[in-house]
C-alpha positions as a Markdown table, in Angstrom:
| # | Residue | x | y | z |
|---|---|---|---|---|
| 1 | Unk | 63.0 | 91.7 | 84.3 |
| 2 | Unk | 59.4 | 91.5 | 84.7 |
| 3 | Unk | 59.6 | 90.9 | 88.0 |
| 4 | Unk | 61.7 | 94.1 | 88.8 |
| 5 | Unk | 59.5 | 96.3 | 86.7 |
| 6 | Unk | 56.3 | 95.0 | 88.8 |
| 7 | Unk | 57.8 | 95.2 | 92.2 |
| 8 | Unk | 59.2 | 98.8 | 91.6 |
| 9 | Unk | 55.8 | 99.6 | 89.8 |
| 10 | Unk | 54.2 | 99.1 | 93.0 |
| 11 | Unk | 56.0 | 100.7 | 95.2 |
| 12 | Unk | 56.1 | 103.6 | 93.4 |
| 13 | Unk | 52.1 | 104.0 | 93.9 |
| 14 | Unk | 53.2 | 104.6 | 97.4 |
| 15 | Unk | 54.7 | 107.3 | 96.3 |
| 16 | Unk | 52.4 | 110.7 | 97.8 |
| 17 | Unk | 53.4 | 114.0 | 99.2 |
| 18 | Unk | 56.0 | 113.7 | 101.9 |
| 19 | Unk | 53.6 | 115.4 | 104.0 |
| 20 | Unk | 51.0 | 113.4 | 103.7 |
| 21 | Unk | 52.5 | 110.4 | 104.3 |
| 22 | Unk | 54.7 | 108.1 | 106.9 |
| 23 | Unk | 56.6 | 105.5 | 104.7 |
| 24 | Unk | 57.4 | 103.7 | 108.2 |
| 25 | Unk | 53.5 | 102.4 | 107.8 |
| 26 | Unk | 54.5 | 100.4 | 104.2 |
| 27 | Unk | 55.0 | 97.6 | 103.6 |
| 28 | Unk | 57.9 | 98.1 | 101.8 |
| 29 | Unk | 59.0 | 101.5 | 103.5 |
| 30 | Unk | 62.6 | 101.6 | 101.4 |
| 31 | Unk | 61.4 | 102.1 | 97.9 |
| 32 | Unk | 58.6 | 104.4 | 99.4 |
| 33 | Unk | 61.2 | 106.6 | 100.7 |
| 34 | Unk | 62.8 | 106.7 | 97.9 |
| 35 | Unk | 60.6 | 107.1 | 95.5 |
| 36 | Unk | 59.3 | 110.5 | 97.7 |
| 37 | Unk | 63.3 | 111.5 | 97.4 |
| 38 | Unk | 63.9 | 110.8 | 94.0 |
| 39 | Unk | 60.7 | 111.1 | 92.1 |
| 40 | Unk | 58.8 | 114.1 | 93.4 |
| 41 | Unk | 57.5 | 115.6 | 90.2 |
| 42 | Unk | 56.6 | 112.2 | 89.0 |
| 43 | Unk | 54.8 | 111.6 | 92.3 |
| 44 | Unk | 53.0 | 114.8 | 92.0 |
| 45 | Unk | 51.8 | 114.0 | 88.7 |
| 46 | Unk | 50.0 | 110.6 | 89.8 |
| 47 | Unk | 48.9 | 112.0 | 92.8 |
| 48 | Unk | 47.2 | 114.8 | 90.7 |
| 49 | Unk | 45.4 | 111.7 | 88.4 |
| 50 | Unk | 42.3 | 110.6 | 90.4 |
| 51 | Unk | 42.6 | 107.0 | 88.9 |
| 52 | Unk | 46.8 | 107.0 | 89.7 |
| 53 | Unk | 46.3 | 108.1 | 93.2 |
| 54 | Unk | 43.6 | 105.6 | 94.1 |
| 55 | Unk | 46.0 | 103.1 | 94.0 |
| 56 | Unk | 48.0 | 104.3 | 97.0 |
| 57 | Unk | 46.1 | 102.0 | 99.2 |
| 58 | Unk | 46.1 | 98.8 | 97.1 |
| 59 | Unk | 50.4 | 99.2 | 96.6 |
| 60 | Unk | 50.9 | 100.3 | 100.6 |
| 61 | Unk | 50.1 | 96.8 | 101.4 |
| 62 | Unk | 52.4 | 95.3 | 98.8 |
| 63 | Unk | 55.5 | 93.7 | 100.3 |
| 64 | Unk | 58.5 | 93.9 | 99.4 |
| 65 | Unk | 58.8 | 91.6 | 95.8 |
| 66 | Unk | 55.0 | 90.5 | 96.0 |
| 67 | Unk | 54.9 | 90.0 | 92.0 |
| 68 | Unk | 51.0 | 88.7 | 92.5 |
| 69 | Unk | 50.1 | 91.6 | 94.7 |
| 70 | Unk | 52.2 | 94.6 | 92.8 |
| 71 | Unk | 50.9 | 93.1 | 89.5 |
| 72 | Unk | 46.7 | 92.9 | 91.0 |
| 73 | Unk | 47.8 | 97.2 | 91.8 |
| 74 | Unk | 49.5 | 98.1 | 88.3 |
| 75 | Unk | 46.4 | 96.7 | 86.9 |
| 76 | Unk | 43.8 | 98.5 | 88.1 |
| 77 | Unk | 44.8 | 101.9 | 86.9 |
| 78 | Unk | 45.4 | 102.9 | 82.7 |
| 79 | Unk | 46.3 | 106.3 | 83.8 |
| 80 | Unk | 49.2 | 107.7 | 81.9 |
| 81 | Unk | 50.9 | 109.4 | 85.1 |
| 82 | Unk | 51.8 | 106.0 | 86.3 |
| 83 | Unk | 54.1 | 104.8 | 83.9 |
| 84 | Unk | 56.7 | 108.0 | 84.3 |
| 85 | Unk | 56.6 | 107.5 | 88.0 |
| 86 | Unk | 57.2 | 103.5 | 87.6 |
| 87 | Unk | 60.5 | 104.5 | 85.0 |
| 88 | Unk | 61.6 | 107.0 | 87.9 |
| 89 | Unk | 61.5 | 104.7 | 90.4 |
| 90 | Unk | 62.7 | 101.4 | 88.5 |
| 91 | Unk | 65.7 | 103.5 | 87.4 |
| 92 | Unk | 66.7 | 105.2 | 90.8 |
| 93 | Unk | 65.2 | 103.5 | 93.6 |
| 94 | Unk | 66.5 | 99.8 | 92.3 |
| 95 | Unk | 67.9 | 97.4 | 95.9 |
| 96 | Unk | 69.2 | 94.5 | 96.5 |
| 97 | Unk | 65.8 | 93.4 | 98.0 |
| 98 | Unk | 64.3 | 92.3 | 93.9 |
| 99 | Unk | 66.5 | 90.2 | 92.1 |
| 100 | Unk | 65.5 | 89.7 | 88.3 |
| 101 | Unk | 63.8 | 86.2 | 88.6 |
| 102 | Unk | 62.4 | 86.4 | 85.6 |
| 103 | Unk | 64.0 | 85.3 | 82.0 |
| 104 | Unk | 65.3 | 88.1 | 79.5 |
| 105 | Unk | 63.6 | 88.5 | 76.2 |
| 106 | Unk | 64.8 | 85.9 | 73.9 |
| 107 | Unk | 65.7 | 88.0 | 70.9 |
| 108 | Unk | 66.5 | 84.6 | 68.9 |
| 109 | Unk | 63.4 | 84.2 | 68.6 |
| 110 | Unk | 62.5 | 87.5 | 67.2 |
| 111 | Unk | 61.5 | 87.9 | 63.6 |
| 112 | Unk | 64.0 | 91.0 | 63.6 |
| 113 | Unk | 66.8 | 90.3 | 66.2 |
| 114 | Unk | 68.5 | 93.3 | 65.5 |
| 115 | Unk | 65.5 | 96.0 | 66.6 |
| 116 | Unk | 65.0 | 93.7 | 69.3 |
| 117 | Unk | 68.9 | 93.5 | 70.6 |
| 118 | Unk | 68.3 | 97.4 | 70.3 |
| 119 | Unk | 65.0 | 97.8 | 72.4 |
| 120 | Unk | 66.5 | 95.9 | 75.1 |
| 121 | Unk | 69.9 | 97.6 | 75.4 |
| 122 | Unk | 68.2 | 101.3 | 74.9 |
| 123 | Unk | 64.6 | 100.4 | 76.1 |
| 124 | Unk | 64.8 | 97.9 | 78.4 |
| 125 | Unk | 62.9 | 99.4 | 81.5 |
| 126 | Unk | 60.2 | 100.5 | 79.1 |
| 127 | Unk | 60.2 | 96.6 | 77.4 |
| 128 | Unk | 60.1 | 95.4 | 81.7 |
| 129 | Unk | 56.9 | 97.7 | 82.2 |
| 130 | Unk | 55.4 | 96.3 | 79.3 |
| 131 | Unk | 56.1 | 92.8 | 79.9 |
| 132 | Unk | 54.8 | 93.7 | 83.4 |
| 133 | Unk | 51.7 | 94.9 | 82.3 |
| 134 | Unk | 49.0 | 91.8 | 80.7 |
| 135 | Unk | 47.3 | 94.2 | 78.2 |
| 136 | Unk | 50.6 | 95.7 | 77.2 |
| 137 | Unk | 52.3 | 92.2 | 76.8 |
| 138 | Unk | 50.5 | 90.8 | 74.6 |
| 139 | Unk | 51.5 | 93.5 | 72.3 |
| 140 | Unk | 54.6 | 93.0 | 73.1 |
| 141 | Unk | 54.3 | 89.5 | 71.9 |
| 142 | Unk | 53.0 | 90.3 | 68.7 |
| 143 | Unk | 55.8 | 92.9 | 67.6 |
| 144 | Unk | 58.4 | 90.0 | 68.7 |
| 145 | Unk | 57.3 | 88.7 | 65.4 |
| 146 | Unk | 57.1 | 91.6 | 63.0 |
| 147 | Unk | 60.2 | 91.5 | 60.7 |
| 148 | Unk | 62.8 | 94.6 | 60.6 |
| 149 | Unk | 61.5 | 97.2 | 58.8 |
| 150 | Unk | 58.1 | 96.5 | 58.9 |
| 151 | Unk | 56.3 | 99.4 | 61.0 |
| 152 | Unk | 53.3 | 98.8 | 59.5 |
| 153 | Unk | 53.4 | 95.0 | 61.8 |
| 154 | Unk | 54.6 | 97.5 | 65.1 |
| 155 | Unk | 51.9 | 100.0 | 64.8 |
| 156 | Unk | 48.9 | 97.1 | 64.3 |
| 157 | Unk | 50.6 | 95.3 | 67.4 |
| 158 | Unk | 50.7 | 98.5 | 69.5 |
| 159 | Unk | 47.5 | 99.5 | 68.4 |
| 160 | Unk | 46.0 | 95.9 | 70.1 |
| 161 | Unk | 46.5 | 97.7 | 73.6 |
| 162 | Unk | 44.6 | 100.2 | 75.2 |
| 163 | Unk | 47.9 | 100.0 | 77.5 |
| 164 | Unk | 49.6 | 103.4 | 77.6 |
| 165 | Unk | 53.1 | 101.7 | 77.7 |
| 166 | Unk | 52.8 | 100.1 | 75.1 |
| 167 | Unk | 53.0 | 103.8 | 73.0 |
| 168 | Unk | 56.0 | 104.3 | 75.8 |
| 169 | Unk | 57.4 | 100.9 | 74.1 |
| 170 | Unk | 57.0 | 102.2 | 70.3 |
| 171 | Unk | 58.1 | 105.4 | 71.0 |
| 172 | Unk | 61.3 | 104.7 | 72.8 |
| 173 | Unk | 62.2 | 101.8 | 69.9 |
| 174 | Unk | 61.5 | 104.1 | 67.0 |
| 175 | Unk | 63.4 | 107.2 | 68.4 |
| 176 | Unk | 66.7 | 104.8 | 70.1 |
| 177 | Unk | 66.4 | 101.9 | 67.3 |
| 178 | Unk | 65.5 | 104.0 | 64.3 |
| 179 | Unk | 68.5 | 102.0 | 61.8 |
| 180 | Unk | 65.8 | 99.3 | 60.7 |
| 181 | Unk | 62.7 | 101.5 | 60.7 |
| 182 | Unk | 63.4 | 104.2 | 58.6 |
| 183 | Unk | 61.5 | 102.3 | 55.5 |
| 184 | Unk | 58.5 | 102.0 | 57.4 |
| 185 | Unk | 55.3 | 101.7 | 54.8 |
| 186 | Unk | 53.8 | 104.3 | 57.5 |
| 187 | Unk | 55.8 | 106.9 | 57.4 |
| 188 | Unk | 56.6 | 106.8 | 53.8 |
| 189 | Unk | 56.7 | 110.3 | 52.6 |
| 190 | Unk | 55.4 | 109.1 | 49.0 |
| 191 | Unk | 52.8 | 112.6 | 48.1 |
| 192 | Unk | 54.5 | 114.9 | 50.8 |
| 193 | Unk | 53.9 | 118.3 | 49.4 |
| 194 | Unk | 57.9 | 118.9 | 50.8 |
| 195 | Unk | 59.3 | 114.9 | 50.8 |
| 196 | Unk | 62.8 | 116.8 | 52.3 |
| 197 | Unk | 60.8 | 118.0 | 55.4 |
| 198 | Unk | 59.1 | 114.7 | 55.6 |
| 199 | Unk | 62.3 | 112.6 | 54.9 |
| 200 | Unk | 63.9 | 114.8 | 57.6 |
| 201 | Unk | 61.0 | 114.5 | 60.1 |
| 202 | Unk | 62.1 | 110.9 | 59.8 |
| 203 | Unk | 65.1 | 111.2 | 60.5 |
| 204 | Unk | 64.7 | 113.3 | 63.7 |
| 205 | Unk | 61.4 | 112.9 | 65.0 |
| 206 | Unk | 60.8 | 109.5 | 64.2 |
| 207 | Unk | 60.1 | 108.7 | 68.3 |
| 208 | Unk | 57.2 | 111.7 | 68.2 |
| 209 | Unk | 55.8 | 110.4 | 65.3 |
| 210 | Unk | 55.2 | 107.0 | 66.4 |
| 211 | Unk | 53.7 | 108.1 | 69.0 |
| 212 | Unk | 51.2 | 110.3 | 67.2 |
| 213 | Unk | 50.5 | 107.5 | 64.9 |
| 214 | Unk | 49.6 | 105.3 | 67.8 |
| 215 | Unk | 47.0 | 107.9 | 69.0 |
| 216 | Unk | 43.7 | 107.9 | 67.0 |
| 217 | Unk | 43.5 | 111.2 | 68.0 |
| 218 | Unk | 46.4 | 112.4 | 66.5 |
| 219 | Unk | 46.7 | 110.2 | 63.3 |
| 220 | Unk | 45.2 | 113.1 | 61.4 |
| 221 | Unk | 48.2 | 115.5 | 61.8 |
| 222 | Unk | 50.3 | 113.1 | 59.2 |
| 223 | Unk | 47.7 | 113.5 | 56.2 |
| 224 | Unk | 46.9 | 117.2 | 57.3 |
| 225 | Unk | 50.8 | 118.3 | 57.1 |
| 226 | Unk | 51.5 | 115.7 | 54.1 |
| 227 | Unk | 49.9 | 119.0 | 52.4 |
| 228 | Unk | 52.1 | 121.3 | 53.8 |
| 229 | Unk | 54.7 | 123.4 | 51.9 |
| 230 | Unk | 58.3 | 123.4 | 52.6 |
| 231 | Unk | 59.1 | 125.4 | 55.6 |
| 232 | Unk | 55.7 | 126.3 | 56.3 |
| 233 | Unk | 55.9 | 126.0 | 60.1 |
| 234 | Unk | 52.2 | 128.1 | 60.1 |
| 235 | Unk | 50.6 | 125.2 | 57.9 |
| 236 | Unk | 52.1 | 122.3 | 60.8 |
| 237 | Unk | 51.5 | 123.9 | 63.7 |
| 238 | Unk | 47.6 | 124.6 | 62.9 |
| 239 | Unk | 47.6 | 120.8 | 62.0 |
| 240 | Unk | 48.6 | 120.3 | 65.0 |
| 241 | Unk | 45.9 | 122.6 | 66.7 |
| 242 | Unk | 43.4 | 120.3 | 64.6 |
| 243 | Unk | 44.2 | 117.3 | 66.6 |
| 244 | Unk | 43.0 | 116.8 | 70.1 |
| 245 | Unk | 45.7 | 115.0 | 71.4 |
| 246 | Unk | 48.8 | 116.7 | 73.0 |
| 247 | Unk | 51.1 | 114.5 | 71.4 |
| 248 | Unk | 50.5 | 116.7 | 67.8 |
| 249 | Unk | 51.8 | 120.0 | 69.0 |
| 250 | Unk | 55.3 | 118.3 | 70.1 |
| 251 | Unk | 55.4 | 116.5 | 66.7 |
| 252 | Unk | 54.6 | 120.1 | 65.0 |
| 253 | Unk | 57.3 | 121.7 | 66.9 |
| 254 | Unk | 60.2 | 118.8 | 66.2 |
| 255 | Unk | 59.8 | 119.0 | 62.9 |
| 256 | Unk | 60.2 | 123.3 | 62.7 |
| 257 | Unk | 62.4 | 123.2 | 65.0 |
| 258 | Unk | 64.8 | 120.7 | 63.2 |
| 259 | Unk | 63.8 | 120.5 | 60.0 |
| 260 | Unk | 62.7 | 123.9 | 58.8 |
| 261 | Unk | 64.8 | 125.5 | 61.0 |
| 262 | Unk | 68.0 | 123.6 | 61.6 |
| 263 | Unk | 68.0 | 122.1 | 58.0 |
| 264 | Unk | 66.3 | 125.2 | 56.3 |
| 265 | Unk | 63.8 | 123.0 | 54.5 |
């Protein structure tokens, strides 16, 4: 699996603007192809990210399943255009030319084998990039051994790497594998001004929530609308204007959207 994810990661940094660029020059001129086909807005995006686009060079002389030289590329940039682009073209630019090499997760070896069945039948080309990634795995190691339930385990393992798909990782778990989670000490809605909007929030924006709690600079919007008043959509959204992360205002508008609207909490 790792394999796969690295290969693909690469050649999607040789993904630019068809214009600007002749995929016959690559290395591995396939998956450039068709990652410019298949994955233009993703492309875009990186190519709009100083630190994604300077990669184009290091991946264009990737071959075809280099793991040491696709790995060496992935590496050297944290932005967080690359990891959308690497999904787009792991899921629709897969060939014959990559074979997964490289063992599956173990999940009998997890401490919850349940979550971890989940992640990799729901998450598993977010759980590849991971892997693929050696900031991002070693997070990934660590929540192997947090036992179901315990979010509290997930969110100090995700919070060990500075890896951007490692949030990709949490989120995608919490929002597809939520059956287990839903206890979390985190997220307990214990002092909620309005625990049936939190409880709810829960429920259906459990995958947004993560992924503010693994931002420091979005943390603050759970205390600030733990204060908030049933159905008062003014008092989350300015919570969510208080954070500087763009991950808050999603969160804000999930939980009006389905909980105070929807559910008429």
């Amino acid at each position: 699996m790792m394999s796969k994810f690295i290969a693909f990661g690469a050649a999607a940094l040789l993904a630019v603007q068809a214009i600007d660029i002749d995929c016959s020059a690559a290395n591995c001129p396939e998956t450039c192809s068709c990652s410019l086909s298949n994955c233009q807005a993703e492309v875009d995006a990186c190519m709009g990210d100083a630190d994604c686009a300077k990669e184009q060079d290091c991946a264009f002389q990737c071959p075809c399943g280099d793991q040491e030289c696709a790995l060496k590329c992935v590496g050297d940039t944290a932005s967080p255009f690359a990891a959308p682009l690497f999904e787009c073209v792991h899921s629709k630019c897969s060939t014959d030319l990559l074979s997964a090499s490289a063992p599956a997760v173990d999940c009998g070896k997890a401490a919850c084998q349940d979550v971890c069945t989940c992640s990799m039948d729901k998450c598993s080309s977010k759980v590849d990039a991971c892997l693929a990634d050696a900031d991002c795995s070693q997070a990934q190691t660590c929540a192997l051994g947090c036992a179901c339930g315990d979010e509290a385990c997930l969110l100090a393992c995700m919070q060990k790497t500075d890896s951007p798909l490692g949030t990709e990782v949490a989120e995608c778990i919490t929002s597809e594998c939520p059956m287990v989670l839903l206890g979390a000490p985190n997220l307990s809605c214990q002092g909620s001004a309005c625990e049936d909007s939190c409880q709810c929030a829960k429920s259906k924006c459990l995958g947004k929530g993560m992924a503010c709690l693994l931002d420091p600079n979005c943390v603050g919007f759970q205390s600030c609308s733990f204060n908030c008043g049933c159905g008062d959509a003014e008092c989350a959204t300015k919570c969510a204007e208080e954070q500087s992360s763009a991950k808050a205002m999603p969160l804000a508008q999930c939980i009006v959207d389905r909980c105070h609207q929807e559910r008429n909490i």
